[in-house]
FIMAR-892310 format. One record per residue: chain; x, z negated, y of N, C-alpha, C in turn. Coordinates in pm, 1 decimal. Layout:
REM residues N
NODE  unit       n.X       n.Z       n.Y      ca.X      ca.Z      ca.Y       c.X       c.Z       c.Y
NODE     A         X         Z         Y         X         Z         Y         X         Z         Y
...
//
This chain:
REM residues 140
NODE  unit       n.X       n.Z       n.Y      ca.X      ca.Z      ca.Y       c.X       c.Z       c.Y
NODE     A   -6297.8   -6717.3  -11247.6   -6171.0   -6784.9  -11247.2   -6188.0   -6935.4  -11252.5
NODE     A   -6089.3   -7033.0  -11269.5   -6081.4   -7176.6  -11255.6   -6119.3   -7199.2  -11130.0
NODE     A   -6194.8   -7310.8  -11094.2   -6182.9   -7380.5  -10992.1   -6184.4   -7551.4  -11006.0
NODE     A   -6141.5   -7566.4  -10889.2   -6136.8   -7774.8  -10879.0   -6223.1   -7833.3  -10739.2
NODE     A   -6235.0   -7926.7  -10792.2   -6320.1   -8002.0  -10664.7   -6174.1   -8106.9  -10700.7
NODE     A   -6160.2   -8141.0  -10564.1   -6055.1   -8267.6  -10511.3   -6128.7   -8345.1  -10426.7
NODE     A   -6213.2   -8476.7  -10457.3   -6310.6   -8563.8  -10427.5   -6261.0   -8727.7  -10452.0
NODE     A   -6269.9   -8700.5  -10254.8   -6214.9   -8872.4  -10262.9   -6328.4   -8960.2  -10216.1
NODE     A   -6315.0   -9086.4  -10280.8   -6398.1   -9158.2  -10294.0   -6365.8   -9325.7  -10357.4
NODE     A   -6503.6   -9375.8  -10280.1   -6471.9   -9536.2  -10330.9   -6627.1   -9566.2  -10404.4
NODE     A   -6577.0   -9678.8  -10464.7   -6682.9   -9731.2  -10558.2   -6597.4   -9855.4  -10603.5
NODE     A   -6761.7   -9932.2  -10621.3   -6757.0  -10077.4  -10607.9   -6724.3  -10143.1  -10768.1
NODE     A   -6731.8  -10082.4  -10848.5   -6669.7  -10096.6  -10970.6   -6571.9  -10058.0  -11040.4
NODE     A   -6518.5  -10079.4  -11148.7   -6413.0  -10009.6  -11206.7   -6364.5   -9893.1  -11284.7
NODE     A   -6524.1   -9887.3  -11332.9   -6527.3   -9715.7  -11366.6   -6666.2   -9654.8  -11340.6
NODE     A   -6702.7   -9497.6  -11313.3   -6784.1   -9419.7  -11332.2   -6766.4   -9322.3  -11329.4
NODE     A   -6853.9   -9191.9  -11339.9   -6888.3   -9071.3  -11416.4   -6884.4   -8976.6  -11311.1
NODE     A   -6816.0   -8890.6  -11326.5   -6821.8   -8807.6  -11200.7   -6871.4   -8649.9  -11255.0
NODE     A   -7047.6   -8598.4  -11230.0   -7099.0   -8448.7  -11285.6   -7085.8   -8386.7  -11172.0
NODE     A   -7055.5   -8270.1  -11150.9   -7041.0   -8184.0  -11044.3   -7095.2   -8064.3  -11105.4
NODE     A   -7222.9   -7993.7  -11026.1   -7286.1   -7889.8  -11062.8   -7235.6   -7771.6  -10917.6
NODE     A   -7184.0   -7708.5  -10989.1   -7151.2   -7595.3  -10845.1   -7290.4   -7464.0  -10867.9
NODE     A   -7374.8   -7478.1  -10774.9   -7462.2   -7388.6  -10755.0   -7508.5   -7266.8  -10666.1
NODE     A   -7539.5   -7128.2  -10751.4   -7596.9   -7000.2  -10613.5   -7702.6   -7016.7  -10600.8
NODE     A   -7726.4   -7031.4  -10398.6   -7843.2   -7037.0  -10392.3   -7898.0   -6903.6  -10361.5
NODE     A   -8026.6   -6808.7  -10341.5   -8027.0   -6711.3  -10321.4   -8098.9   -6727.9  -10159.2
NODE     A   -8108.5   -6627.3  -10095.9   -8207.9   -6651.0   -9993.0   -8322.0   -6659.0  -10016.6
NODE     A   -8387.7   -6675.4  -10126.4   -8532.0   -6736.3  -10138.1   -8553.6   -6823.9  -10174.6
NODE     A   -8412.6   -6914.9  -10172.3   -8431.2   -7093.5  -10221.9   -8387.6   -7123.5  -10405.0
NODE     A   -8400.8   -6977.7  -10412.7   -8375.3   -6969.9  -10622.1   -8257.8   -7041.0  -10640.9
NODE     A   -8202.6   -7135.3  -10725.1   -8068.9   -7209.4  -10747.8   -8066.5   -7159.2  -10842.2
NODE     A   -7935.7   -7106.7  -10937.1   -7873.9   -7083.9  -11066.9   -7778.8   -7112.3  -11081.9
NODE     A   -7746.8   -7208.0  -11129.3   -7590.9   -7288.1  -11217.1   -7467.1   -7211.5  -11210.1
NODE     A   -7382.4   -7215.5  -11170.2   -7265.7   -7084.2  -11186.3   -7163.3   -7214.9  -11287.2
NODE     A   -7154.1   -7306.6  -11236.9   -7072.8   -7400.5  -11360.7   -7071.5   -7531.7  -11306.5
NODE     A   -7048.5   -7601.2  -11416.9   -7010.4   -7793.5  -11445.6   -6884.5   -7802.8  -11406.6
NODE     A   -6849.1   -7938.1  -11381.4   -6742.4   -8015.7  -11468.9   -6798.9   -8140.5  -11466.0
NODE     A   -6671.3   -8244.7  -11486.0   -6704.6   -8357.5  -11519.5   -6564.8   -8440.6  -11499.4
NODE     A   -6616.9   -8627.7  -11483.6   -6475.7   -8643.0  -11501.1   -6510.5   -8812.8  -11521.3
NODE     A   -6465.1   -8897.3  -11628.3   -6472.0   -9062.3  -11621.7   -6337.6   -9076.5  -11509.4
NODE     A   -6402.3   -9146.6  -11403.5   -6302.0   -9238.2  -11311.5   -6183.0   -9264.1  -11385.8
NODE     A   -6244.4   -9357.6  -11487.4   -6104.0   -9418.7  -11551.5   -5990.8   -9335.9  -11626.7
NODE     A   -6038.8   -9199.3  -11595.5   -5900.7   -9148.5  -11660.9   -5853.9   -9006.6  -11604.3
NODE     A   -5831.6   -9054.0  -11474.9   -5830.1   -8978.3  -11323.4   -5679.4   -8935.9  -11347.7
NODE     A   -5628.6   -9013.4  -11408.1   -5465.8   -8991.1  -11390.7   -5473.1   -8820.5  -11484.7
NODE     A   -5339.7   -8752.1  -11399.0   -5323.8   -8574.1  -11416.0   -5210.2   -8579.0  -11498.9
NODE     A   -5221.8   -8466.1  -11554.4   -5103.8   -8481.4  -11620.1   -5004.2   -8368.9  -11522.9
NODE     A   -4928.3   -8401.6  -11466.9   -4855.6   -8327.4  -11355.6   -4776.5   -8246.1  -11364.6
NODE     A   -4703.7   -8179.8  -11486.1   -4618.3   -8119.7  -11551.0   -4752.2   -7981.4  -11616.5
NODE     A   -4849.2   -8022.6  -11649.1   -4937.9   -7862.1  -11707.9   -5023.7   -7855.6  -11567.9
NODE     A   -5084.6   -7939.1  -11515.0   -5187.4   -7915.6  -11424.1   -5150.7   -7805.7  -11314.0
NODE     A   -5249.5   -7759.6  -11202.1   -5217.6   -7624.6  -11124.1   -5285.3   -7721.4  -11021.4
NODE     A   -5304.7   -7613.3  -10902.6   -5408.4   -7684.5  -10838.1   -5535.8   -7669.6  -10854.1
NODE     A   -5543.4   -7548.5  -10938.9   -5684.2   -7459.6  -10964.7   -5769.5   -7528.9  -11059.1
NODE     A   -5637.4   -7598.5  -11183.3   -5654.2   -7642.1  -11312.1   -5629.8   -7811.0  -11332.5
NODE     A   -5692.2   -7893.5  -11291.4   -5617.0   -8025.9  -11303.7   -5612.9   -8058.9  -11456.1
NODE     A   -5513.3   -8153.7  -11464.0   -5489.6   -8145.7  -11672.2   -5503.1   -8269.4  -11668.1
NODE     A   -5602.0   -8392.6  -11757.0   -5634.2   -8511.7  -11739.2   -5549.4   -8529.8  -11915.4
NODE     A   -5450.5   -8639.9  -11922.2   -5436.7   -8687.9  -12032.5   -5545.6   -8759.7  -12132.1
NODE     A   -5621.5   -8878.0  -12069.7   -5703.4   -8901.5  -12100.4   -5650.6   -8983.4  -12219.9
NODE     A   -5541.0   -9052.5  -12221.5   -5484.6   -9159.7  -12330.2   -5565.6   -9281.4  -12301.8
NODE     A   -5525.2   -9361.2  -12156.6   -5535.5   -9487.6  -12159.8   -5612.3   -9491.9  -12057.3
NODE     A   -5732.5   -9522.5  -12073.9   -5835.5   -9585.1  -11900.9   -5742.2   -9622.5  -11825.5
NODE     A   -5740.4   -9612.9  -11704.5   -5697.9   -9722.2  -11590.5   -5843.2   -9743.7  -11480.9
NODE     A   -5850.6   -9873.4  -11517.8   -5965.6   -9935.4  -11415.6   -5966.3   -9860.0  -11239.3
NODE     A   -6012.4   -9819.0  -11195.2   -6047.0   -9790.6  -11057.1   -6028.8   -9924.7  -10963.7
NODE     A   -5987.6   -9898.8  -10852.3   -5919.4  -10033.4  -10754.7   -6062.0   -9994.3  -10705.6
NODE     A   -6107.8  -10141.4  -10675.9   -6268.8  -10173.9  -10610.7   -6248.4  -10113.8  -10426.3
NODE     A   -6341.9  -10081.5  -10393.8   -6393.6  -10023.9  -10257.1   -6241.4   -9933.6  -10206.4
NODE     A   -6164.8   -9954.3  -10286.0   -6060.8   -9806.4  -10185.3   -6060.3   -9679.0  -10267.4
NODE     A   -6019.6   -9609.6  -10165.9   -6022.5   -9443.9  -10178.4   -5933.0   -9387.9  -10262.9
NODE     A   -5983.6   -9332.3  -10349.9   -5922.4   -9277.8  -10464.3   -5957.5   -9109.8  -10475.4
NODE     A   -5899.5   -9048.9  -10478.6   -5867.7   -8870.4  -10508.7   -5872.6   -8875.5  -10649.2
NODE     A   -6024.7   -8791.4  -10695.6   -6017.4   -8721.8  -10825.8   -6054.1   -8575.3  -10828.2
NODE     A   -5939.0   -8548.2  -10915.2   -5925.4   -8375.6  -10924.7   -6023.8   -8379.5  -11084.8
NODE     A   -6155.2   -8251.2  -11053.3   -6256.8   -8273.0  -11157.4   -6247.1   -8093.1  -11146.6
NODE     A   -6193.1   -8061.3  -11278.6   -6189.9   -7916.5  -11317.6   -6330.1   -7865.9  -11358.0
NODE     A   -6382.2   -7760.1  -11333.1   -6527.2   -7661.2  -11313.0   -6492.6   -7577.2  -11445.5
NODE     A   -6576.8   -7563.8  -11504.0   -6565.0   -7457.0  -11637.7   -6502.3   -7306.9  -11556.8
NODE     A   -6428.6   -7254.6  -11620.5   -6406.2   -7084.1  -11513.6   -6537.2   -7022.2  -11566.1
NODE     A   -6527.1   -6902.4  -11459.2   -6682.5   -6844.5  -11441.4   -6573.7   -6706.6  -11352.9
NODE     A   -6689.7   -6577.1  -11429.5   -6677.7   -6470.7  -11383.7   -6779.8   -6429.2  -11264.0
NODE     A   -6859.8   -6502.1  -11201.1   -6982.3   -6481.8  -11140.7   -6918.1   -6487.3  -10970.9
NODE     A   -6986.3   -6359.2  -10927.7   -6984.2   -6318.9  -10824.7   -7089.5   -6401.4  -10712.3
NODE     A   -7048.9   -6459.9  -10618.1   -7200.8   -6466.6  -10539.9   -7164.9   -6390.8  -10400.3
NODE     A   -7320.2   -6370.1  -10422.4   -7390.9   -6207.7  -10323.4   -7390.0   -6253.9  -10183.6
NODE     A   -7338.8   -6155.5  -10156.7   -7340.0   -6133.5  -10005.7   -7482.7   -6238.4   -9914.6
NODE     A   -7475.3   -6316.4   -9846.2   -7643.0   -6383.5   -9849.5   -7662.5   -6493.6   -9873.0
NODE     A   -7597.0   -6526.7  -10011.5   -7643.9   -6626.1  -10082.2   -7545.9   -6755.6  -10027.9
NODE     A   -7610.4   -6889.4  -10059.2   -7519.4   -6959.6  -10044.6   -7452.5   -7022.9  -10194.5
NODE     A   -7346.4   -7121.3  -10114.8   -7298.5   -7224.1  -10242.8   -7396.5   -7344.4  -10230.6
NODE     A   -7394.0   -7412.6  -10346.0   -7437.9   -7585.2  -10310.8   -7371.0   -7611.5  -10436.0
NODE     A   -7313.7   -7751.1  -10390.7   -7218.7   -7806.3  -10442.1   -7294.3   -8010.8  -10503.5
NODE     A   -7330.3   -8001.5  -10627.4   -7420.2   -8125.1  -10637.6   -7333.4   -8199.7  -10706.1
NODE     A   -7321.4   -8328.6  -10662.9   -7256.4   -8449.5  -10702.6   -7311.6   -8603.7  -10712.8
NODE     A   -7295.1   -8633.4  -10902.3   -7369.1   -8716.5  -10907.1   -7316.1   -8800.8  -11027.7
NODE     A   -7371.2   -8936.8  -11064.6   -7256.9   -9020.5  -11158.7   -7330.7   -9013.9  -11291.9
NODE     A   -7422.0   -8946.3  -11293.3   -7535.9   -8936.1  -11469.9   -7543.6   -8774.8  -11449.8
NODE     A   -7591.7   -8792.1  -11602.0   -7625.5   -8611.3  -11611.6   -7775.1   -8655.1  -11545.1
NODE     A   -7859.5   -8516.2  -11516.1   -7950.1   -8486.4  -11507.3   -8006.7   -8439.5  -11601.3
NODE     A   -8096.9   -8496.1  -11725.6   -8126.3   -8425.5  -11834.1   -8239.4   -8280.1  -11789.2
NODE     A   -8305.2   -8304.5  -11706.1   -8390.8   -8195.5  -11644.9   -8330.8   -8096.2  -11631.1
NODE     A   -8230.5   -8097.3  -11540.3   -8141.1   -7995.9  -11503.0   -8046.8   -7899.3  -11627.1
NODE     A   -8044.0   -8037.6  -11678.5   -7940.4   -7969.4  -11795.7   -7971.1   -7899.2  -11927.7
NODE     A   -8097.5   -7867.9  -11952.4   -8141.7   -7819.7  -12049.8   -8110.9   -7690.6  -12038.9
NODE     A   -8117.7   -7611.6  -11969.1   -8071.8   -7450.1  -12007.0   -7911.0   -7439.3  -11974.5
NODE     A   -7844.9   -7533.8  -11967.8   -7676.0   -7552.8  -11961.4   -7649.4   -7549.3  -12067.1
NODE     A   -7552.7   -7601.9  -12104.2   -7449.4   -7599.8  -12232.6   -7501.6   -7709.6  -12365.9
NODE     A   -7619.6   -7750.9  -12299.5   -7687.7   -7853.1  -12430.9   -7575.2   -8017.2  -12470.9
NODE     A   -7447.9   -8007.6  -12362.4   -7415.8   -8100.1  -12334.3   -7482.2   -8277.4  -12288.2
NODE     A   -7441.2   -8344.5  -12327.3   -7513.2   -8474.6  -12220.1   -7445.2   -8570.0  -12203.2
NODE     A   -7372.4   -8624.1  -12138.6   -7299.5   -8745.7  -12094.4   -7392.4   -8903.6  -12084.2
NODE     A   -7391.7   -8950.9  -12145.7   -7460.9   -9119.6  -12123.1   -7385.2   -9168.3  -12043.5
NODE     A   -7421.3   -9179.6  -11932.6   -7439.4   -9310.0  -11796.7   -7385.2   -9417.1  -11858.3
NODE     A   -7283.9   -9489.4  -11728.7   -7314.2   -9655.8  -11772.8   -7371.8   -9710.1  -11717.7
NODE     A   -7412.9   -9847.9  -11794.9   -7506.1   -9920.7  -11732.3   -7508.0   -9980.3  -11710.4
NODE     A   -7432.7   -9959.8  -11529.6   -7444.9  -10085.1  -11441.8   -7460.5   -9979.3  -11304.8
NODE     A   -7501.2  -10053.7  -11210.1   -7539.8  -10015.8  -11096.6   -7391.0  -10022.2  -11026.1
NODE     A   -7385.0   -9872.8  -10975.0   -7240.3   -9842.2  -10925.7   -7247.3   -9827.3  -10764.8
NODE     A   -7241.2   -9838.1  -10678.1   -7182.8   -9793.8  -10501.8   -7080.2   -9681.9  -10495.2
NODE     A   -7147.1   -9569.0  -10468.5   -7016.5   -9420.6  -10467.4   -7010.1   -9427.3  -10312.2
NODE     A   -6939.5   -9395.0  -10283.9   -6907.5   -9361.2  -10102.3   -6806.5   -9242.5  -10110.5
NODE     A   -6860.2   -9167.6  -10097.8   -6758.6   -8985.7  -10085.4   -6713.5   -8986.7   -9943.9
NODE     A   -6614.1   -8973.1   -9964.0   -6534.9   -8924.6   -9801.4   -6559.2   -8766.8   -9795.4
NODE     A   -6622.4   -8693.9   -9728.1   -6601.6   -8521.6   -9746.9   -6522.9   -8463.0   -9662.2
NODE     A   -6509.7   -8541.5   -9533.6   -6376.0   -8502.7   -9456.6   -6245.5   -8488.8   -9521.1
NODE     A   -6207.2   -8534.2   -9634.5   -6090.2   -8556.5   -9685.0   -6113.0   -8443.5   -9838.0
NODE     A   -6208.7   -8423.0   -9916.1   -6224.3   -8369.5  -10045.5   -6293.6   -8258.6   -9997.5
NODE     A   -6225.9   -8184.2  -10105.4   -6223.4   -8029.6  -10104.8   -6232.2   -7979.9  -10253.1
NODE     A   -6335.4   -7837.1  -10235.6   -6286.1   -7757.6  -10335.3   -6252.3   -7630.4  -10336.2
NODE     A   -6154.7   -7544.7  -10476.8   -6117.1   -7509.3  -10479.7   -6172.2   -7398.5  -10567.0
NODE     A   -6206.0   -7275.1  -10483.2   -6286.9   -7129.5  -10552.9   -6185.2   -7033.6  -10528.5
NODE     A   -6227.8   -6909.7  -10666.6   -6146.5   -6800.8  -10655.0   -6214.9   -6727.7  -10567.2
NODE     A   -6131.7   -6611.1  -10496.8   -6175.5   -6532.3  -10431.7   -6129.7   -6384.2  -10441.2
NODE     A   -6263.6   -6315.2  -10451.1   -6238.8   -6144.8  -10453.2   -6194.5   -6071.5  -10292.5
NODE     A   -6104.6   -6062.9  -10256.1   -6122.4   -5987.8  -10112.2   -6186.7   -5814.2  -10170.4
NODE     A   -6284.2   -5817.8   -9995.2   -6321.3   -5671.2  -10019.4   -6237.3   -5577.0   -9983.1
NODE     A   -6259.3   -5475.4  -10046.3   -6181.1   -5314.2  -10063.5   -6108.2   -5310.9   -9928.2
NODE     A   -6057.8   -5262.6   -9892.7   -5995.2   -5196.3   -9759.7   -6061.0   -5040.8   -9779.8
NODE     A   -6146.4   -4994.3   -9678.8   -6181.3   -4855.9   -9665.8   -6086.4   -4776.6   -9614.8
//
C-alpha cells in the first residue's frame, strides 16, 4: 500500500534533498529495501485538494525557498509496496539529503545529484511521523 513519512525539520539553507529509504531488517542484521521516496525542500508545498494522508500530492510548479533554522513539516510519499514484514523483523527507517550511490545500485537505477553546498538538517522526531499500511491478523 502507500505510505508517507511527515518529517519536521530545520535547515540552515534554503533548499535540500530529502531520500528516505524505508528498510526490513531481519533478525540476523540482513537489511532489504522495501521502498524510497524522495522530496526537494523547495517544493514542499501539497497540493491539498488530491493529496490523502497516505498520499501527499506535491505540485511542484514554483520552488519556494525554505525559511532558514525554523521548523518546517515535509510530507515525502514512499513508492507503494506489497511487502509484508515478518513477524521478528524490524523496520529501519534511513534519512538522508544525497542518494547513496552504493546503496542504490540494486534499486530502481534512479540517482538524484546533491547540491553543492554544505547544508545543517536538524530533524525533530518527536514531532514527525510515518505513515504504514497495516494487515490485522485473522481472528481465530
Amino acid at each position: 500500500g502507500y505510505m508517507a513519512l511527515y518529517l519536521r525539520a530545520a535547515i540552515d539553507k534554503e533548499e535540500t534533498n530529502w531520500m528516505v529509504d524505508l528498510l526490513d531488517v531481519a533478525p540476523d542484521g540482513r537489511r532489504t529495501l522495501i521502498t524510497q521516496g524522495s522530496l526537494a525542500a523547495e517544493h514542499r508545498e501539497l497540493d491539498e485538494t488530491a493529496s490523502r494522508p497516505y498520499l501527499p500530492i506535491h505540485p511542484r510548479k514554483d520552488p519556494v525557498p525554505v525559511p532558514l533554522n525554523e521548523i518546517v513539516e515535509y510530507a515525502i510519499a514512499l513508492m507503494p509496496t506489497s511487502r509484508v514484514v515478518k513477524a521478528g523483523h524490524a523496520i529501519e527507517l534511513v534519512i538522508r539529503n544525497q542518494d547513496d550511490l552504493l546503496s542504490r545500485l540494486g534499486s530502481w537505477g534512479v540517482y538524484h545529484l546533491p547540491h553543492m553546498e554544505t547544508v545543517t538538517h536538524r530533524i525533530y522526531f518527536g514531532s514527525s511521523y510515518i505513515l504504514l499500511p497495516y494487515i490485522p491478523a485473522e481472528a481465530e
